[in-house]
C-alpha positions in Angstrom: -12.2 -3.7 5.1 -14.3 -0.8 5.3 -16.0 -1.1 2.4 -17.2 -5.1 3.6 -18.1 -4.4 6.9 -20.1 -1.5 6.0 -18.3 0.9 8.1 -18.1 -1.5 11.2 -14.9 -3.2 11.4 -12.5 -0.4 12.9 -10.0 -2.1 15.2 -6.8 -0.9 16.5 -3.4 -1.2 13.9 -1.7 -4.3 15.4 -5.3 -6.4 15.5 -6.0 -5.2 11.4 -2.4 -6.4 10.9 -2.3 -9.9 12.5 -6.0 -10.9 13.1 -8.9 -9.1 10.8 -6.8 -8.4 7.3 -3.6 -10.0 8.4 -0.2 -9.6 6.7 0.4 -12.2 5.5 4.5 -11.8 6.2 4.1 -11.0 10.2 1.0 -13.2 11.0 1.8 -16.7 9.2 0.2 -18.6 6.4 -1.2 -20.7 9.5 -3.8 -17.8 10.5 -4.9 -17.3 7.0 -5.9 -21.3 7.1 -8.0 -20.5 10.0 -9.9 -17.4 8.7 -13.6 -17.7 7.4 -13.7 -17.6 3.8 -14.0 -15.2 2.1 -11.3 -13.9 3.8 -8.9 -10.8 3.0 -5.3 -10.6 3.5 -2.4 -8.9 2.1 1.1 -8.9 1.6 3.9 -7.1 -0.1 5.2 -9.6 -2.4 5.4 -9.5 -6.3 3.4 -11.1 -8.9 5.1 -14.4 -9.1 5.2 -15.2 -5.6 1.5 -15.2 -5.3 -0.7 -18.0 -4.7 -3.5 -17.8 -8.0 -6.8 -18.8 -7.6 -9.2 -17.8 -10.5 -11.7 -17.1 -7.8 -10.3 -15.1 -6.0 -9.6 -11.2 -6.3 -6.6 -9.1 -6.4 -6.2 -5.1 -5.6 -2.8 -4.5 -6.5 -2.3 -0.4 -4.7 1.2 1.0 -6.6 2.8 4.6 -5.7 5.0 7.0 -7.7 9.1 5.6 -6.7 10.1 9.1 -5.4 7.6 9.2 -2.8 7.6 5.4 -2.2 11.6 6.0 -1.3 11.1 8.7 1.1 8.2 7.0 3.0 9.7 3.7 3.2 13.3 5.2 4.4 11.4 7.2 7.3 9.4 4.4 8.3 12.4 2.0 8.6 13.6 4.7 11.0 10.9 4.7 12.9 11.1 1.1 13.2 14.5 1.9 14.4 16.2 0.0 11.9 19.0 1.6 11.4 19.0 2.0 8.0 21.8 4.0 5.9 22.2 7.4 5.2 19.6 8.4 2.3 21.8 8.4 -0.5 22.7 4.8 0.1 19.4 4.0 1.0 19.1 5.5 -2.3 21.3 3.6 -4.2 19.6 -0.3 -2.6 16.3 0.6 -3.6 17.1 1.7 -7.3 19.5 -1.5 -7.5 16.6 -3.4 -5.9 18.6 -4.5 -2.5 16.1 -3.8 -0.3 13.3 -6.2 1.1 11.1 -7.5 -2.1 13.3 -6.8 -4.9 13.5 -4.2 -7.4 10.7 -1.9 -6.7 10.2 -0.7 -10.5 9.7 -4.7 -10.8 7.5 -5.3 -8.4 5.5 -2.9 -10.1 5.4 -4.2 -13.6 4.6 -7.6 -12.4 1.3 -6.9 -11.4 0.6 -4.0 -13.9 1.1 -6.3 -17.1 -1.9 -8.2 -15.2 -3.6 -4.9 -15.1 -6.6 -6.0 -17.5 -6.7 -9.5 -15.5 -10.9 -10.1 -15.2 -9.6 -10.5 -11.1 -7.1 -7.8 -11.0 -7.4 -4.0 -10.0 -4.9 -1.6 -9.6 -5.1 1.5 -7.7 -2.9 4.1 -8.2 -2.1 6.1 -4.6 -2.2 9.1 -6.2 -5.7 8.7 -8.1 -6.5 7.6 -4.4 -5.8 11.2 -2.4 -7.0 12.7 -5.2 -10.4 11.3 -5.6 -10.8 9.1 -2.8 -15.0 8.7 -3.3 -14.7 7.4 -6.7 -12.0 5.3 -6.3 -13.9 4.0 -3.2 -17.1 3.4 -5.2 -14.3 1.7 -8.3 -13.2 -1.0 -5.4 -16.6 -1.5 -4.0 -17.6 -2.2 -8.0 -14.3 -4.6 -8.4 -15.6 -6.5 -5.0 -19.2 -7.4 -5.9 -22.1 -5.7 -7.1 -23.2 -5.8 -3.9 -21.0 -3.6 -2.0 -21.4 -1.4 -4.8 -24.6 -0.9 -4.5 -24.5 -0.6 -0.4 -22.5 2.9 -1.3 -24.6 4.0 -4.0 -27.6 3.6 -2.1 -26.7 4.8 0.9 -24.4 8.3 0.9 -24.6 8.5 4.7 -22.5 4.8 4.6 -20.2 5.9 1.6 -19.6 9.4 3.6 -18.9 7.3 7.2 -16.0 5.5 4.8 -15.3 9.0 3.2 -14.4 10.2 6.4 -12.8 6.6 7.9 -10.7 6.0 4.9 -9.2 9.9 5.3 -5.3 9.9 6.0 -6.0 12.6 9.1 -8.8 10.3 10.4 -6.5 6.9 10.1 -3.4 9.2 12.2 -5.7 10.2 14.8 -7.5 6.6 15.4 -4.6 4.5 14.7 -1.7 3.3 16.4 1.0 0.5 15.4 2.7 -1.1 18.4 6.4 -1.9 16.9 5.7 -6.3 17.1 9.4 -6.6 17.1 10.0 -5.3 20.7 9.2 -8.7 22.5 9.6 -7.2 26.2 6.1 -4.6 27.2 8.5 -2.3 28.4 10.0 -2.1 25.0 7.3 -1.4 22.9 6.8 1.9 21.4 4.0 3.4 19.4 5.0 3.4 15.7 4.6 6.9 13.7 3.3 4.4 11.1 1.2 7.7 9.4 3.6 10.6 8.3 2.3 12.7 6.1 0.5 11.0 3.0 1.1 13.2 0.3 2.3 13.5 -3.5 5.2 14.9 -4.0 7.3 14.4 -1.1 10.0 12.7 -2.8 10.8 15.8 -4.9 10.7 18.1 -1.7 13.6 15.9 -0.1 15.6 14.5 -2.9 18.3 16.5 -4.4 18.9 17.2 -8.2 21.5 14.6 -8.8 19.0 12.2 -7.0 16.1 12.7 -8.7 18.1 12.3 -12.1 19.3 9.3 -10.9 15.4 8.0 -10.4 14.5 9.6 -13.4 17.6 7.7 -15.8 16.3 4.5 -13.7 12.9 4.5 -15.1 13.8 5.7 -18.5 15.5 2.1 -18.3 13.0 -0.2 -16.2 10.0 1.6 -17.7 10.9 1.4 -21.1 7.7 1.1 -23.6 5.4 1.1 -20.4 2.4 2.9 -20.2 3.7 3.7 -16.5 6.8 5.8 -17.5 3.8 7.7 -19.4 1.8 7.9 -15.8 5.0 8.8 -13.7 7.2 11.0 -15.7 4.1 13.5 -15.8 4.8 16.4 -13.7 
């Protein structure tokens, strides 16, 4: 959104979920009839249950399973929930009983699309830790256009530098929790925790982390992502 609106387009969480890059789970497939095309929506769903258009373009934005566990668990809390005690928590996501399947799965069904002429996958932790030339890889993936806007303009590419930044998006955005239907309800969502690698091995035990270790020695078998995530 940044990158196509040159900067512009900042509104609050609950308008860039629903109205400006809607989700396509919470706002309908009705609002995504009535955008302007092109248009830009996402969703969290897997490789087969997307709609393919040859003309259209797909960023596909995957994270390590550790941290993915942790951050999903403590959102789902936030959301009040109610979700199990970690362990068990623990135990749904490696067995794939958790909303959208098997996340090791989801993964590899838009990674063996990875060299897809409309496909581009983004790996969170290449993200944080080069955010500018990532940036200028997804302006390149959109059009030669956007590309160039950045290249041609540092003050623009530094404004989405800066707009893009995890501390900048926790200070400037705020998720009202949609499911609370009465205003007195409604609570601001901690939707922005921390944003970091690593966090899964900081809160998961030993026995746990072998557990997600002996799970991707099976899923990931001959992929070129056990390669990427069993690196320390």
């Amino acid at each position: 959104m940044q990158i196509v609106s040159k900067g512009e387009l900042y509104p609050d969480f609950n308008d860039c979920l629903l109205k400006y890059v809607p989700l396509l789970e919470m706002a309908g497939v009705s609002v995504l009839d009535q955008m302007e095309k092109p248009r830009i929506y996402k969703h969290h769903c897997p490789y087969n249950m997307v709609q393919k258009n040859v003309k259209a373009k797909y960023l596909y934005t995957y994270r390590r399973p550790e941290d993915t566990v942790i951050s999903y668990y403590h959102f789902l809390q936030t959301l009040k929930r109610n979700p199990p005690e970690l362990d068990e928590f623990l135990d749904n996501f490696l067995s794939g009983k958790i909303g959208y399947g098997n996340y090791f799965d989801h993964v590899l069904s838009f990674y063996a699309h990875k060299s897809d002429e409309n496909m581009l996958l983004v790996s969170y932790e290449k993200l944080l830790l080069n955010r500018r030339d990532e940036i200028l890889r997804i302006a390149k993936f959109l059009g030669e256009e956007y590309y160039q806007n950045l290249v041609e303009d540092e003050s623009l590419l530094e404004k989405i530098e800066e707009r893009t930044s995890f501390a900048y998006m926790k200070n400037n955005l705020s998720l009202i929790n949609p499911n609370l239907k009465k205003e007195e309800e409604r609570k601001t969502v901690d939707f922005f925790r921390k944003g970091v690698t690593g966090d899964g091995k900081e809160s998961l035990s030993s026995n746990q982390l072998k557990r997600f270790k002996d799970a991707m020695m099976e899923k990931l078998n001959g992929s070129e992502l056990l390669q990427e995530w069993m690196k320390e």
